[in-house]
N, C-alpha and C positions, 0 to 999 in steps of 0.2 A: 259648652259655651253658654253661659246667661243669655237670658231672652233678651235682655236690653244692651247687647251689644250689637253692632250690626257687623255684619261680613263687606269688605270694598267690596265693590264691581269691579268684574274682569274688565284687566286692559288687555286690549290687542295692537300693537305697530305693524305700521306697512309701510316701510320703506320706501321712497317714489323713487323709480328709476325711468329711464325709456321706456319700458313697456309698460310702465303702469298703465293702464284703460283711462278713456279721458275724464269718465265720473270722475273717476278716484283724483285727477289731477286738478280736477275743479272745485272738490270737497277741500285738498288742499289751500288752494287758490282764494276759498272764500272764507278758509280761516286766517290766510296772510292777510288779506282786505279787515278781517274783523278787528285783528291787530292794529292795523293803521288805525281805521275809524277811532278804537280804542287812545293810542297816541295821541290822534291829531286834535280829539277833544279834551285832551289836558292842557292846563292853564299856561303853562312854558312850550307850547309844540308848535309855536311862529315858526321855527329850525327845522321844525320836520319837513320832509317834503313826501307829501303821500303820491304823488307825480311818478318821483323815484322808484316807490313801494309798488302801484302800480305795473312798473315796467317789468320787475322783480316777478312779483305775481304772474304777469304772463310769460315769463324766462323758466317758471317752472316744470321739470325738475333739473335740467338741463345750467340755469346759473349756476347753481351749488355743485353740481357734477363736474363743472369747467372751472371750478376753483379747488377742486380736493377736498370735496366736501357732499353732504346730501341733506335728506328732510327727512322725516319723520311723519308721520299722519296717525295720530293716536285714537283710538276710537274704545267709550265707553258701552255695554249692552250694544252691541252692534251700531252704534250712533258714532260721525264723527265728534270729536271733543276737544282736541289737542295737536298742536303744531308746534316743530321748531327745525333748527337747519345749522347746520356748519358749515365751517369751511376752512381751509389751511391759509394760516397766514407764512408772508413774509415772515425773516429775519432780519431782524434790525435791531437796535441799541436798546431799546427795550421789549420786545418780544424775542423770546426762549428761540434755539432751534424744536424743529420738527411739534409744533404746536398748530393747534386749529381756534378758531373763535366761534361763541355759539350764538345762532342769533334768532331775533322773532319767537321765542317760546311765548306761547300762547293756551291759554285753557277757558272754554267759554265758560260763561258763568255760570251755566246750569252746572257742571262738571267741578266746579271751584269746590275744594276743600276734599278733596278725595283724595289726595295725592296723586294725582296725575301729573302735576308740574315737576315734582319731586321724580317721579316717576319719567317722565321725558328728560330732563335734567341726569339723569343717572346714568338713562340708556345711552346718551351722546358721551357721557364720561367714561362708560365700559368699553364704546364702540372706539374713542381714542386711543384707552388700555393697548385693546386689540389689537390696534394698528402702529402702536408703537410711539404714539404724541405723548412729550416728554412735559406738554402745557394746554391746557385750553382757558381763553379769555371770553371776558364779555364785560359789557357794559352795560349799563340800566338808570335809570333813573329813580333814586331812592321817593322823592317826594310824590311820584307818580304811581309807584309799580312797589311801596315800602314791602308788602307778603314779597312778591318777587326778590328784592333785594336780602331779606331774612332768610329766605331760601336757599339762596347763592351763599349766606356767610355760613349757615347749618351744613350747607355740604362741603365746606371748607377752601369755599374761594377765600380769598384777601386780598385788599386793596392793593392796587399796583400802576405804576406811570400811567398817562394815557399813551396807548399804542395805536391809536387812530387819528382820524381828522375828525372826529364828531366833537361836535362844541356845542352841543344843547345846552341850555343853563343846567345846575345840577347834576350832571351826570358822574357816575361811580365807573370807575373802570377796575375790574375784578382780574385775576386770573387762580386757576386751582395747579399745583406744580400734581404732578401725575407721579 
């Protein structure tokens, strides 16, 4: 290897379940919050309700478990870094059967440009695979989140209905067919 390239940092995931320790559920916790703060400071987030996020936040990991779904807790050099969470949706008129939606992907900014988004992003698409999701959707906000939104189209989400009630100005509703 040339000297002037660099080697990534190991990622590690931990999975939160019930028994994760409560550090660990708070490191989560305080990257859901970091999210919202993130959100609720963009110029179109009147629609957000960090209220909501909040309650989510303390639901952890237990929300996403009671929807068919989990989180993720990604951690750079033994440092947390990265958050995200699924979960099984309905079927309906526009959402696939047996599909999940991903949501809250987060990477603090020290950690930004390493692939770690890509890297969370992937693990939720493999752990679908797995389990047999025939779709996973999300949505985002291009003018807000535009690297996020490139991401999603690189790993070959594509535009598709809205499958939810979010009516933020702006928003993209994505899904990738598995």
């Amino acid at each position: 290897m040339a000297e002037h390239e660099s080697v990534p940092p190991a990622i590690q995931y931990e999975e939160l379940t019930s028994d994760s320790s409560p550090d660990t559920v708070a490191l989560a916790r305080n990257l859901l919050l970091e999210y919202g703060h993130f959100v609720v400071a963009q110029v179109n987030a009147a629609q957000f309700c960090f209220g909501s996020l909040e309650k989510e936040a303390a639901m952890l990991p237990s929300l996403y478990h009671e929807q068919g779904g989990g989180c993720l807790l990604a951690y750079l050099e033994q440092q947390p870094a990265g958050f995200v969470a699924w979960r099984a949706l309905q079927t309906t008129a526009t959402v696939k059967s047996d599909a999940w939606e991903m949501k809250r992907l987060w990477v603090r900014t020290s950690a930004r440009g390493l692939g770690l988004g890509r890297a969370l992003s992937e693990a939720i698409l493999e752990r679908a695979i797995a389990a047999r999701r025939r779709a996973v959707y999300l949505d985002t906000v291009p003018g807000c989140m535009a690297a996020a939104h490139r991401l999603y189209l690189n790993l070959g989400f594509t535009p598709c209905s809205p499958y939810n009630d979010n009516r933020i100005d702006g928003i993209a509703h994505l899904v990738k067919i598995l």
